[in-house]
C-alpha positions, 0 to 999 in steps of 0.5 A: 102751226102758223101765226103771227109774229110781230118781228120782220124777217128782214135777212133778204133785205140785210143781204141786198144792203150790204151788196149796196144794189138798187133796193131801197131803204124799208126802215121808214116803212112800219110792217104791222104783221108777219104771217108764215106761209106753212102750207102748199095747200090753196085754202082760203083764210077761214076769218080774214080780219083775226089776224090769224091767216089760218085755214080751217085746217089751221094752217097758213096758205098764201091765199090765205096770208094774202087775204088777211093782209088785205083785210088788215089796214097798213103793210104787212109781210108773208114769209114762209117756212115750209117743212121739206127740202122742197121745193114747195109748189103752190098749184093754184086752184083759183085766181088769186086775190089782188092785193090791194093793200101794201105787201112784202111777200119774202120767199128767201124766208124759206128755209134753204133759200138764198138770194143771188150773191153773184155780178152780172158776168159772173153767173146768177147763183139764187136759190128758190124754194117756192114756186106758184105755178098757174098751169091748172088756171083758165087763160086769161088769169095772172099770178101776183095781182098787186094793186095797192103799190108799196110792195115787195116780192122776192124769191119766188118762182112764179110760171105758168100764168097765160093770157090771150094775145091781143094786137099792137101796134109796133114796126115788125107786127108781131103780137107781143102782148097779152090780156091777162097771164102776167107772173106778177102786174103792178097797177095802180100804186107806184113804188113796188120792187120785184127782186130776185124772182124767176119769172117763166121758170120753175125753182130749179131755174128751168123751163116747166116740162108741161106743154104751153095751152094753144093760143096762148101768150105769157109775160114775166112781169107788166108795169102799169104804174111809177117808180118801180124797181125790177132787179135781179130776176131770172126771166125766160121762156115767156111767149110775150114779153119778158118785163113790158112797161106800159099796160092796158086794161081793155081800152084803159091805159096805165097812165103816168108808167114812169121812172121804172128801173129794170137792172140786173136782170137775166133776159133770155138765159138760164142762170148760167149765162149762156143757154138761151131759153128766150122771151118773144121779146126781152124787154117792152116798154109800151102804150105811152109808157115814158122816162123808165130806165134799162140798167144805169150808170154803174156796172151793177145796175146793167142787164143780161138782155140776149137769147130772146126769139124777138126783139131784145129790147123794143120801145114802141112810143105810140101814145094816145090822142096821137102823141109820140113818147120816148126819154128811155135810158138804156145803159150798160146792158149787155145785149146779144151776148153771153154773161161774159160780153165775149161770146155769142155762141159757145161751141162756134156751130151755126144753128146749134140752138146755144147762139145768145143773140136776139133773133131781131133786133138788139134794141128797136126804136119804133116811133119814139123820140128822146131816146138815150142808148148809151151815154155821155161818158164811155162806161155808160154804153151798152155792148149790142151784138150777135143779134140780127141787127143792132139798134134799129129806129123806124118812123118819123116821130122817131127822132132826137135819139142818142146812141153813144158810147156803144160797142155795136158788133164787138165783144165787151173789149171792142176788139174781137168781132160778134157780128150783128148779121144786119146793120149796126145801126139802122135808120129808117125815115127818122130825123134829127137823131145822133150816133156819136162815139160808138164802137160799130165794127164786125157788122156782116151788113153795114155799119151805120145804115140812114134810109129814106126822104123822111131821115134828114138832120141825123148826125154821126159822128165821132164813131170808130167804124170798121176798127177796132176800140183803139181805132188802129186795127181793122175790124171792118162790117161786110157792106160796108161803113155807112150808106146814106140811102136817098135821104138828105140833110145828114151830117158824117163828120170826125169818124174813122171809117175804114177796113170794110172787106168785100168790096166795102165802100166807106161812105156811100150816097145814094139816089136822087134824094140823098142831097145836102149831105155833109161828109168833113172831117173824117179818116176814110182807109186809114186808121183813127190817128190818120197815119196808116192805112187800114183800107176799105175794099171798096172805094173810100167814098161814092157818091152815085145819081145824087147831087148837092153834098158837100166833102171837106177836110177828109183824109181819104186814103188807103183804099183798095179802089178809087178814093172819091168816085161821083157818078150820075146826077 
């Protein structure tokens, strides 16, 4: 018979510790009570406030664990051991009840449960053993309700929690969210973390087998409050988002959806690393969300972001009263590929269904300014290849982006091509951004694509384009090193942009727009110390019906066809 015990389990917490990751300190947090989950039953407390979470079974249900915590002031943990090798899954009847009180729900407690032990390239070894599983649940319903902040939930395997769609606004159009059918929502409190979870699969770490209800969306986890941590959870197989930061309740917006830290995570994959079972989009930030973090600056704290049938990483800034967010950091992912950085698809057959890339974008930046992707130093880049595109940035309130210190196309080494299809990096009618110390090589479209009137100030520089990291060998992208599309005002200086096939052209300038662009102080066909010539196909420079851009100080050699040709205006 279950109980109360006034000792806390506390060997995740221990586990977590000793690998030095991102959970915080829980020392100065006092846990009142401990109420041992024994049941998959779904029966309710028979009298909440006693301090039993006893059914009138008398035994103790989750409900029932989660409704005496609520009705019990201060922090209390749910642990479990429930008889059987399990895995033990709780089919939810009803709706739970929101926890609006302080919780730490412990599923690592269970009895042949552990917490994954493994780094990010190495796999996901977790072990779970109990799964809460929504399928019986009216659309619309979620799984963990937790509204009181302060929380804790590890260890569980939580699917099959579905909402209606409903629209936002983003670049592409594609419905994305959803009203209700969250694994776990945060609103409100601030300071939860979500550890070690699988979200969308069941505790064998696979998709369930039952078919997903018509019309119907899911996502992993929704934060629609501060400062949480989303670390080392096994998210796939969601029709929505994987993890979305920003929430809306009917016309209400979270406020104030900062600080977020999601790291460690698997996106998109299977605990291998390798089988793609994606999330429409891997991850989300949203609805005015702002300042949240996407991995960080050590290896530990980076994501596995790759397989999802959309976006892998979308931010979307539209704020209210017509306000534009963005000072994301995004840092030391790994996107596109498999756990490895080396692959972005394991038996080298086209359309096999085990290809790891994003089926968009890798990462889209869509009317957000202030954005960092990568980062001063070169250990904080993240490696975004195999996707459909590589970094996209749409729309004029889209500017003061960084993307620095990127492999955009290679594998981890950044010398061994895993090709975006499209362009490395994509700007559309955005201004004022930075590309600088990137990796861009192996691109089948271009490497650095600027596009329209409204894309002026940008400026890239100091990237390796069409070579590989050490800047002496070839690795060119298919169209070509960098297209400036009647756009103006943009500045091309100190890069290495080079070994373009099929005709590739280094720079291009292009249309009656495209004026006052400044190209200094580049390597145009030659390697990055200017000393051989690893040629573009193409010309080295073209310039073609724009006028008033300014060359100076280049070397423009090696090339297969004319270095510099001016045509037209």
């Amino acid at each position: 018979m279950a109980g109360l015990r006034r000792a806390p389990h506390r060997r995740l917490l221990r586990s977590l510790r000793r690998r030095q990751l991102f959970l915080e300190s829980l020392e100065d947090r006092r846990l009142l009570s401990v109420f041992t989950v024994n049941s998959t039953d779904d029966e309710p407390d028979w009298f909440p406030g006693d301090g039993q979470a006893l059914t009138a079974k008398k035994t103790t249900t989750l409900r029932a664990a989660i409704m005496e915590a609520n009705a019990r002031a201060g922090k209390d943990t749910i642990e479990f051991n429930i008889s059987g090798a399990g895995p033990h899954v709780i089919k939810l009847a009803t709706r739970l009840p929101a926890i609006i009180d302080p919780i730490s729900i412990d599923g690592y407690t269970q009895p042949g449960a552990r917490p994954n032990s493994q780094t990010l390239r190495d796999g996901h070894d977790a072990v779970v053993k109990i799964e809460l599983d929504g399928s019986r649940l009216p659309i619309g319903t979620n799984g963990l309700d937790i509204v009181g902040g302060q929380s804790e939930v590890m260890g569980l395997a939580i699917h099959s929690f579905y909402g209606r769609p409903i629209a936002h606004q983003e670049y592409l159009g594609t419905t994305i969210v959803g009203e209700g059918g969250m694994g776990i929502w945060l609103w409100g409190g601030s300071g939860s973390q979500i550890v070690g979870n699988f979200l969308g699969a069941t505790a064998a770490g696979q998709l369930p087998t039952y078919p997903r209800p018509a019309d119907a969306i899911s996502t992993g986890v929704v934060a629609g409050s501060a400062d949480n941590v989303i670390q080392e959870n096994l998210v796939v197989g969601h029709s929505g988002a994987g993890i979305a930061l920003g929430a809306k309740i009917a016309t209400e917006l979270a406020e104030n959806v900062r600080g977020n830290r999601v790291v460690g995570n698997y996106v998109g994959l299977l605990q291998d690393g390798q089988t793609p079972r994606g999330n429409s989009t891997g991850v989300l930030i949203c609805w005015g969300a702002f300042g949240n973090y996407i991995g960080g600056d050590e290896a530990r704290l980076g994501n596995l972001i790759s397989g999802n049938t959309g976006v892998g990483i979308s931010i979307v800034g539209v704020a209210p009263e017509n306000k534009y967010v963005g000072g994301n950091v995004i840092q030391r992912n790994l996107i596109g590929t498999d756990r490895t950085g080396t692959s972005i698809d394991r038996d080298g057959q086209a359309s096999s269904g085990d290809e790891t890339g994003n089926r968009y974008a890798g990462i889209q930046i869509d009317r957000s300014p202030g954005n960092v992707v990568g980062g001063a130093f070169v250990s904080a880049g993240n490696v975004i290849s195999g996707n459909l595109a590589g970094v996209t940035i749409f729309e004029p309130p889209s500017s003061g982006n960084q993307i620095s210190h990127n492999k955009v196309g290679t594998d981890l080494t950044g010398s061994i091509a895993l090709p975006n299809t499209l362009n490395g990096i994509q700007i559309q009618r955005s201004s004022q951004n930075e590309i600088s110390g990137n990796v861009i090589a192996g691109n089948l479209g271009t490497g650095v694509y600027v596009e329209g009137p409204a894309a002026s100030g940008n400026r890239i520089q100091d990237n390796l384009i069409g070579v590989d990291s050490t800047g002496s060998t070839g690795l060119g992208n298919g169209n070509g090193g960098i297209d400036i599309l009647h756009a103006s005002a943009n500045t091309i200086q100190r890069n290495t942009i080079s070994g373009s096939p099929n005709y590739g052209i280094g720079v291009t300038i292009l249309g009656v727009t495209a004026t006052q662009n400044v190209v200094t102080k580049n390597r145009i066909g030659t390697d990055a110390a200017g000393l051989r010539a690893v040629g573009n196909t193409g010309m080295g420079v073209a310039i073609v019906d724009a006028s008033e851009n300014t060359l100076s100080d280049n070397v423009i050699s090696g090339n297969e066809m004319d270095g510099v040709l001016i045509r037209g205006v």
